[in-house]
TORVO-507860 format. One record per atom (N, C-alpha, C, O, CB): x, y, z. Coordinates in steps of 0.1 Angstrom, whole numbers, m for minus. Glycine has a CB too. Layout:
<sites>
X | Y | Z
...
</sites>
This chain:
<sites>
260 | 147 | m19
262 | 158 | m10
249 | 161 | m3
238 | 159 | m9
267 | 171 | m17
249 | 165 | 10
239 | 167 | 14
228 | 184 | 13
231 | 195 | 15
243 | 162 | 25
218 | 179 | 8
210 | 191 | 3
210 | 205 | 14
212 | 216 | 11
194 | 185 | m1
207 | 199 | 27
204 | 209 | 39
218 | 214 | 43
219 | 223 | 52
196 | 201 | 53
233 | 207 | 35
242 | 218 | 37
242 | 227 | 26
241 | 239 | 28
254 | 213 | 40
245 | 221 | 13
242 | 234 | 3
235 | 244 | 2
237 | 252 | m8
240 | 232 | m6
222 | 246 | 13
211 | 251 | 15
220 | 262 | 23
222 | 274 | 21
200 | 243 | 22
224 | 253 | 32
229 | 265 | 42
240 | 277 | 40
243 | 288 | 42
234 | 257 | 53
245 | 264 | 32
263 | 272 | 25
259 | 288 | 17
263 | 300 | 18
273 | 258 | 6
247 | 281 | 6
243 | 295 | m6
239 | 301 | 1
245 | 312 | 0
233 | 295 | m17
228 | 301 | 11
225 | 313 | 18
233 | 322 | 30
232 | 333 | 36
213 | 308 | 22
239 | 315 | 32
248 | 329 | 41
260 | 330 | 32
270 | 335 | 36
256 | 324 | 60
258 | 325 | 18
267 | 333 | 10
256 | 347 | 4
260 | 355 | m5
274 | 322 | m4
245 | 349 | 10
227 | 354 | 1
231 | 353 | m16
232 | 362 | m24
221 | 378 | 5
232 | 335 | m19
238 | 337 | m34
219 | 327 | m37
215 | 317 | m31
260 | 327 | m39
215 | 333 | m45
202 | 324 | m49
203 | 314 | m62
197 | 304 | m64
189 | 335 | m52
214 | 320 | m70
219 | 309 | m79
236 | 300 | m71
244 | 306 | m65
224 | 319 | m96
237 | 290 | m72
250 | 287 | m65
257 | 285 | m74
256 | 279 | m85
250 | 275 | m55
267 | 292 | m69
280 | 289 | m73
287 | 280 | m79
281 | 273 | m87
286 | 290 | m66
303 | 278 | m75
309 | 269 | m78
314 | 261 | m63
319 | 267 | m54
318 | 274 | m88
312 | 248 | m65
307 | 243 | m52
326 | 235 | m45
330 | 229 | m35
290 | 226 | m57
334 | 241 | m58
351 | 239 | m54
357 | 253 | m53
369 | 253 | m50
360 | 231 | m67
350 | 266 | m54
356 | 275 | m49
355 | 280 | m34
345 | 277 | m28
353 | 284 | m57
362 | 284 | m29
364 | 287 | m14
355 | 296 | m7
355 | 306 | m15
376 | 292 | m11
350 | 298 | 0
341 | 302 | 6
343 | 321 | 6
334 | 329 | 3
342 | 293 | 20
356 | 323 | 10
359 | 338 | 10
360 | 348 | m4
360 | 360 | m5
370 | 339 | 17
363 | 336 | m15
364 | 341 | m30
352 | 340 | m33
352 | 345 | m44
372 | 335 | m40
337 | 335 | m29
327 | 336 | m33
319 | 345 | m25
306 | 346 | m25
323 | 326 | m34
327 | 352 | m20
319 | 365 | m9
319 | 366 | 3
314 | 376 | 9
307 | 366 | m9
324 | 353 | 10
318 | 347 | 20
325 | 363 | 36
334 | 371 | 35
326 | 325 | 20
318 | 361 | 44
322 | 373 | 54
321 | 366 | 72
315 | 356 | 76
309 | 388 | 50
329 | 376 | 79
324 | 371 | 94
312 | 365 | 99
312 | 354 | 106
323 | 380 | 102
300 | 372 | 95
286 | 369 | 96
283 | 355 | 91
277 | 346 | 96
277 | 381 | 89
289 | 356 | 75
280 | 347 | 69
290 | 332 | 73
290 | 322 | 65
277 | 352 | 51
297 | 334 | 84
307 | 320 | 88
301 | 317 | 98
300 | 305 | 101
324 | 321 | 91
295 | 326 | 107
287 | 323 | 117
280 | 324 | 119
277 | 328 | 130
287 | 324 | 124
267 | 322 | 104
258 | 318 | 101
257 | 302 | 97
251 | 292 | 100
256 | 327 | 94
262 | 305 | 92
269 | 288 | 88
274 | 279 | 93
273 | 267 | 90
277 | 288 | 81
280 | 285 | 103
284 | 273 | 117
275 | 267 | 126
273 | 256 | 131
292 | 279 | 128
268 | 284 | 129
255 | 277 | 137
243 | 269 | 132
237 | 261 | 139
249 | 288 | 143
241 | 271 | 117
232 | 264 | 111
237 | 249 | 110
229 | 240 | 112
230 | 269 | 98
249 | 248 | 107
255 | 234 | 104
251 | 223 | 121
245 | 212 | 122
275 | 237 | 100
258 | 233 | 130
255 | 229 | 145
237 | 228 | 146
233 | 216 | 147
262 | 242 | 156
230 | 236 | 147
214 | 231 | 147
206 | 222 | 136
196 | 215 | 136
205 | 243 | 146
212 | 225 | 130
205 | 219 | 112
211 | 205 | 110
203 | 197 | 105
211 | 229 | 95
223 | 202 | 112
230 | 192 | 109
239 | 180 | 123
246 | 170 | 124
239 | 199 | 100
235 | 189 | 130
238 | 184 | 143
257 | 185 | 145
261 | 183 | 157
232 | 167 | 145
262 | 187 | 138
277 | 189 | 137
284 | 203 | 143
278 | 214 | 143
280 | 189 | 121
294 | 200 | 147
298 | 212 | 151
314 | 214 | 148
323 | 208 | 154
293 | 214 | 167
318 | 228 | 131
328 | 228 | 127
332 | 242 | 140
326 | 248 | 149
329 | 228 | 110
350 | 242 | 132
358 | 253 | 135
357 | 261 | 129
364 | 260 | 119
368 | 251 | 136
347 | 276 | 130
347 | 284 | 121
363 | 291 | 109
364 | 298 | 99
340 | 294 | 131
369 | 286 | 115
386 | 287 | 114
384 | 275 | 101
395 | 269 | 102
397 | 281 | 131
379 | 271 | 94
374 | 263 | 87
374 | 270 | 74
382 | 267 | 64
363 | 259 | 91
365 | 279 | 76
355 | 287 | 64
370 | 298 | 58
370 | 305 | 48
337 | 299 | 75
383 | 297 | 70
389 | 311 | 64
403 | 303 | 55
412 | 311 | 51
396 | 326 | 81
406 | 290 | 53
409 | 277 | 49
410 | 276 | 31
402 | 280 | 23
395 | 267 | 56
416 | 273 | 30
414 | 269 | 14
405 | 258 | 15
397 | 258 | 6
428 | 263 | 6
404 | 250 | 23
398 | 240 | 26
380 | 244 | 28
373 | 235 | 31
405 | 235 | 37
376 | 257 | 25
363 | 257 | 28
354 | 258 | 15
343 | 264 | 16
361 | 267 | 37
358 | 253 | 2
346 | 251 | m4
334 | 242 | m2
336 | 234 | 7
348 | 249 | m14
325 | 242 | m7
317 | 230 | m2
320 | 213 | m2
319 | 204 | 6
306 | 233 | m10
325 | 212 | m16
326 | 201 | m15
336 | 198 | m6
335 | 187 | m1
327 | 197 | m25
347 | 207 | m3
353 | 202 | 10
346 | 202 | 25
348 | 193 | 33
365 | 210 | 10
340 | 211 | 27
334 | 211 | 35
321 | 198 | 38
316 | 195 | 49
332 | 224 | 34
320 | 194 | 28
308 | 180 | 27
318 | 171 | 33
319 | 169 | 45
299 | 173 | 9
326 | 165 | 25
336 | 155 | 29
343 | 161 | 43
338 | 154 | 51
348 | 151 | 15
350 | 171 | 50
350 | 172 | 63
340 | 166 | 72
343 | 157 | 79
351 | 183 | 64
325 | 173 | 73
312 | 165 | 78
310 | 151 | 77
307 | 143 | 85
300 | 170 | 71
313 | 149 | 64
310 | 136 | 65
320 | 122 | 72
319 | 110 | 75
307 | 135 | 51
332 | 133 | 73
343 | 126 | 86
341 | 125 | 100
346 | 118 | 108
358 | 133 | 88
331 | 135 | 104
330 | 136 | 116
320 | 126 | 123
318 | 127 | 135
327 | 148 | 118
</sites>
C-alpha cells in the first residue's frame, strides 16, 4: 500500500493512531471536509483524481480505496 495515501487517509480522518485499514471511511469518523480533504490530497499528492462519492461507499476503506488507485 502506498505510504503517502495512508498518510493522507489518517489525517483527514485527524486520527494519529490508524485505524482499521478495512473499515469504511464514515464509521471511522470520516465527514464532508475530511472527503475533500482527501480528494484533493489524493489529486495533488498522488496525481489521481477519485469521485468523492467514493468515500460515502462501502467501498471506501483504505484498503479499498488503495486497490481502486491502483486501477486507475
Amino acid at each position: 500500500m502506498n505510504e503517502k495515501l495512508a498518510s493522507l487517509y489518517w489525517n483527514s480522518l485527524k486520527m494519529d493512531i490508524p485505524g482499521d485499514p478495512d473499515s469504511c471511511y464514515l464509521d471511522l469518523g470520516g465527514n464532508s471536509i475530511g472527503i475533500f480533504i482527501l480528494s484533493e490530497g489524493i489529486r495533488k499528492d498522488l496525481g489521481k483524481t477519485i469521485d468523492p462519492a467514493i468515500l460515502l461507499s462501502e467501498s471506501s476503506s483504505l484498503n479499498r480505496l488503495a486497490e481502486q488507485l491502483e486501477e486507475f
